[in-house]
N, C-alpha and C positions, 0 to 999 in steps of 0.2 A: 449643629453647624457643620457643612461641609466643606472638604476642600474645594483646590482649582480643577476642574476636569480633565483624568488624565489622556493623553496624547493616544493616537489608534495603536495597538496592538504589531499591525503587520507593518513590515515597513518593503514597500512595493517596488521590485526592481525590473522597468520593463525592458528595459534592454541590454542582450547580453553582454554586452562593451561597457556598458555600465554598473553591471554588475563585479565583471572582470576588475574593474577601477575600484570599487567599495571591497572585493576582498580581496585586492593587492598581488591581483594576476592571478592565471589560470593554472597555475602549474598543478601537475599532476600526483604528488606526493608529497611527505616533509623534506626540508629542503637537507642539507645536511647538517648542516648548525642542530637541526632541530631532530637529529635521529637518536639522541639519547631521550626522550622525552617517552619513546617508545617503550623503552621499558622504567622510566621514574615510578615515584610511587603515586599512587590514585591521589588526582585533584578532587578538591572541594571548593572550588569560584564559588563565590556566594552572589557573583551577578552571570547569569547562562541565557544563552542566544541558544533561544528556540529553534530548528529552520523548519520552514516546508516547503512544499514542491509547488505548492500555490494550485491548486486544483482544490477543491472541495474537500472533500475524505481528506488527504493531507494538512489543511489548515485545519479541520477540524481534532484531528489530531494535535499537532503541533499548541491548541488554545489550552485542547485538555492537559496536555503535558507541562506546559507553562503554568495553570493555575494549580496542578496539584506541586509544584516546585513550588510558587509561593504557599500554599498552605504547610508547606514544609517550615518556611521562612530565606529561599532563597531571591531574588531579585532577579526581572527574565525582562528579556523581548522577543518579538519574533521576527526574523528575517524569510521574507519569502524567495525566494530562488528557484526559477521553473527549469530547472536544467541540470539533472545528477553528475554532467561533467563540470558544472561548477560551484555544488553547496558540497559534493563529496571530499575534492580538496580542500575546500574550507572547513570544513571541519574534520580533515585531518591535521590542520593547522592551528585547530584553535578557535579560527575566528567566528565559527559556529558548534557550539558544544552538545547538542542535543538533535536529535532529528528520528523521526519515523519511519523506519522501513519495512520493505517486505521480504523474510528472510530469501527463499529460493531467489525473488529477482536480484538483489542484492548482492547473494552468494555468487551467482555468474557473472554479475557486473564486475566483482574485484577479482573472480577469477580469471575473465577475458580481459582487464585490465592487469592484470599481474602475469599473465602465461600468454596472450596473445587473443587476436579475435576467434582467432579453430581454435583455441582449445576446447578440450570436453567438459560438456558442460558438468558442474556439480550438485547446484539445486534439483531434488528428489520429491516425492510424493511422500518420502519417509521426514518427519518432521526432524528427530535426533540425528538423522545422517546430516541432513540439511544445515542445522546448528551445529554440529562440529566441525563441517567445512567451511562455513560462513565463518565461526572464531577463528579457524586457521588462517583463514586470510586478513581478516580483520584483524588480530593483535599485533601482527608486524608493523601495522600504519597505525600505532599510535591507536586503536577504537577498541572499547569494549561494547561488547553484543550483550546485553541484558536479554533474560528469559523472555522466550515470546508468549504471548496472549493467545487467546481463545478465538480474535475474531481473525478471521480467515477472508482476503479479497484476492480472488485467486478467477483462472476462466471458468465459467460456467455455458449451460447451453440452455434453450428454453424453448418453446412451443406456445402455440395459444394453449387455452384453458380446455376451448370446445375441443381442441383434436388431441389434447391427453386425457379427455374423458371418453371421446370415442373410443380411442385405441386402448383405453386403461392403464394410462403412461405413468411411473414414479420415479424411472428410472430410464439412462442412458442403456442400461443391458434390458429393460422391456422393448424398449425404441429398437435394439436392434433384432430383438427375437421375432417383432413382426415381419420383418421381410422389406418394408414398403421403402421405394426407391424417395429420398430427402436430397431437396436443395437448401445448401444454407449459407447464408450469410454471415458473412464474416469479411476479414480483411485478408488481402492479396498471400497474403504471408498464408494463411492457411492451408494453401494446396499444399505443401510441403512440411508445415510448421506438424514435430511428435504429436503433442498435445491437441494439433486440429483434424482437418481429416484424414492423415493418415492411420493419426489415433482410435477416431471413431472408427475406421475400418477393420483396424487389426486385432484392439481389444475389446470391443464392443460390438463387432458384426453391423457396422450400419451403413445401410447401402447410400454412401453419399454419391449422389449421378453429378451433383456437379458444386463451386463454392460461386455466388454472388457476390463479387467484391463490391460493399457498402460500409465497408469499414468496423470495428469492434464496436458494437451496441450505442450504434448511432441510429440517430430517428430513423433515416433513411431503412435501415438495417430490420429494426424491427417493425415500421409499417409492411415493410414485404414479406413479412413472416403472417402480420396480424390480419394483411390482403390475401392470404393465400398463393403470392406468387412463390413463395418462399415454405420451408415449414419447418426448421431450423434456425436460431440464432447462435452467433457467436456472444457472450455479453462477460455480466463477470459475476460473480457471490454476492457485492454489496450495492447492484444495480438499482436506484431508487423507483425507476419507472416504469418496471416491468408490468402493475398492475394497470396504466392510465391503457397501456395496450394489448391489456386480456392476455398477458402471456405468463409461464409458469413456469419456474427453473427445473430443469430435470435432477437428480441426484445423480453424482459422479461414483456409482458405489465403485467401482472398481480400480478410483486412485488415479485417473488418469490424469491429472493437473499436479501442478508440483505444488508442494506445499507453505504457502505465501500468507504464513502468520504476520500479524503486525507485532513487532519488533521495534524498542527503542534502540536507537546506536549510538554513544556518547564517546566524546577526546576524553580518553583514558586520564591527563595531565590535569585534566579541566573539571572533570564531573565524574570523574571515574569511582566515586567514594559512595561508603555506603549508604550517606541521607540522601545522597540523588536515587539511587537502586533501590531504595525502599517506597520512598515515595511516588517515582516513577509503576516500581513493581504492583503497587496496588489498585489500579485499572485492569492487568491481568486477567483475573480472575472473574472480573466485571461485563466488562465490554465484551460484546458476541458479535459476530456475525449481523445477524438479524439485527440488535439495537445499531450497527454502523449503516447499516441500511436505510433502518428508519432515521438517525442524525441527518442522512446523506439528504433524505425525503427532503427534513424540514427546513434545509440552506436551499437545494436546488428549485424545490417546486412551492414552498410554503414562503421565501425569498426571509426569511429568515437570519440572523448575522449569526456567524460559525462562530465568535467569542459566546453569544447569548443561548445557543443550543446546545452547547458544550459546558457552559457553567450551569442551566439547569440540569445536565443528566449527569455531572460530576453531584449537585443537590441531592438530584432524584434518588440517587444511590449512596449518600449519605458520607460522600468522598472529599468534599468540601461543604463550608458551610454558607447558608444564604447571605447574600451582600445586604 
């Protein structure tokens, strides 16, 4: 005998006035009523509001984190919220306890949030410096930063398959020992942006002649690279479709991307205790790179439900058990 079937998972906020109204205003930190909470002792809610960013990788996330909470034995839902200036107050407040980040993006988000938009940036390529700036920032508002994981979505750069086998490509320092003058695609921000082409020029020697604004690893973006107009893409680590367009990521040996582990962030008051850190922590060691990749495949191109791809590979690795 089954029960009544339960209710969807996500609960869908499409617009930001709307969402503003469901978590009780936008304000941008705890209020002050609520600045002792910042340092109380770790909560243990046995009912926690999942969030995510509502993007694919994000929900997928946010499914996984939710079901290994219940197999903990806690109670969850998931609130989606496409907008970090409005799920980050809320769950410094409370009204979302758990949520998926990526350390280095993260780390500057609260730092140009807390020291201004110049200030210097603090997320690094060094993963420990990374996390200890991100905590620093993070414990003041009430959040603890749980150990980051293994899978890494961080930029990447990519070429077709035929011109890294002509040239004998594995790497962003091959690409630039050749010599050969690269257009590449990316978005606007890259003429300028460390990590794009300035980057490739400085520490990598690659002669970029010019950037194709088509935006970060959009169709657009990589048919010009897969036409030959182009021979560089801007994209990122857990890009699902880099194979439908013959294209092959290059390896970053030299560090030049910050380090953009995924990372749980939880309200310290709320979830801050050890059965959420435990439970939460044991995807860690699981999740790669490469399987976020392939999760990513089977929501965006396989049209697959991000609860149903996420509860098989929590299965698959023996993290929860079959329904």
């Amino acid at each position: 005998m089954t029960g009544p079937p339960r209710p969807p998972r996500a609960v869908r906020l499409g617009l930001l006035l709307a969402a503003c109204a469901v978590l009780g205003g936008c304000a941008t930190g705890p209020s002050l009523e609520a600045r002792g909470e910042v340092t109380a002792p770790a909560g243990d809610s046995r009912h926690l509001t999942v969030g995510s960013a509502g993007f694919t990788e994000s929900d997928l996330l946010a499914q996984m984190y939710a079901l290994l909470l219940e197999d903990a034995g806690y109670g969850t839902k998931i609130l989606s919220v496409t907008n970090r200036e409005l799920y980050e107050p809320a769950l410094e407040r409370g009204q979302i306890d758990v949520v998926p980040e990526y350390a280095a993006t993260f780390a500057d988000w609260l730092n140009a949030k807390a020291n201004g938009p110049d200030a210097p940036t603090v997320g690094s390529p060094d993963l420990d410096a990374t996390m200890k700036a991100l905590r620093g920032l993070a414990t003041p508002r009430g959040l603890t930063v749980l150990d980051a994981g293994r899978a890494v979505d961080q930029n990447a750069f990519a070429v077709t398959t035929a011109f890294a086998a002509e040239h004998r490509l594995k790497s962003l320092s091959d690409l630039g020992a050749t010599g050969l003058p690269v257009r590449l695609a990316a978005g606007d921000e890259c003429v300028s942006r460390p990590y794009c082409a300035p980057g490739l020029r400085e520490v990598y020697g690659v002669d970029v002649t010019a950037v194709d604004p088509k935006g970060v690893g959009t169709t657009p973006a990589k048919q010009a690279v897969r036409d030959g107009q182009d021979q560089l893409v801007l994209t990122t680590t857990t890009d699902a479709t880099l194979d439908a367009f013959g294209l092959v990521l290059l390896a970053d040996d030299k560090h030049l991307q910050n380090a953009d582990n995924i990372v749980p962030v939880v309200n310290h008051a709320r979830a801050g205790s050890e059965g959420v850190t435990r439970a939460l922590s044991r995807l860690n060691t699981v999740l790669t790179t490469d399987d976020l990749r392939l999760l990513n495949e089977q929501v965006d191109s396989w049209r697959r439900l991000p609860e149903d791809v996420a509860r098989a590979y929590l299965h698959e690795k023996k993290l929860v058990p079959a329904t």
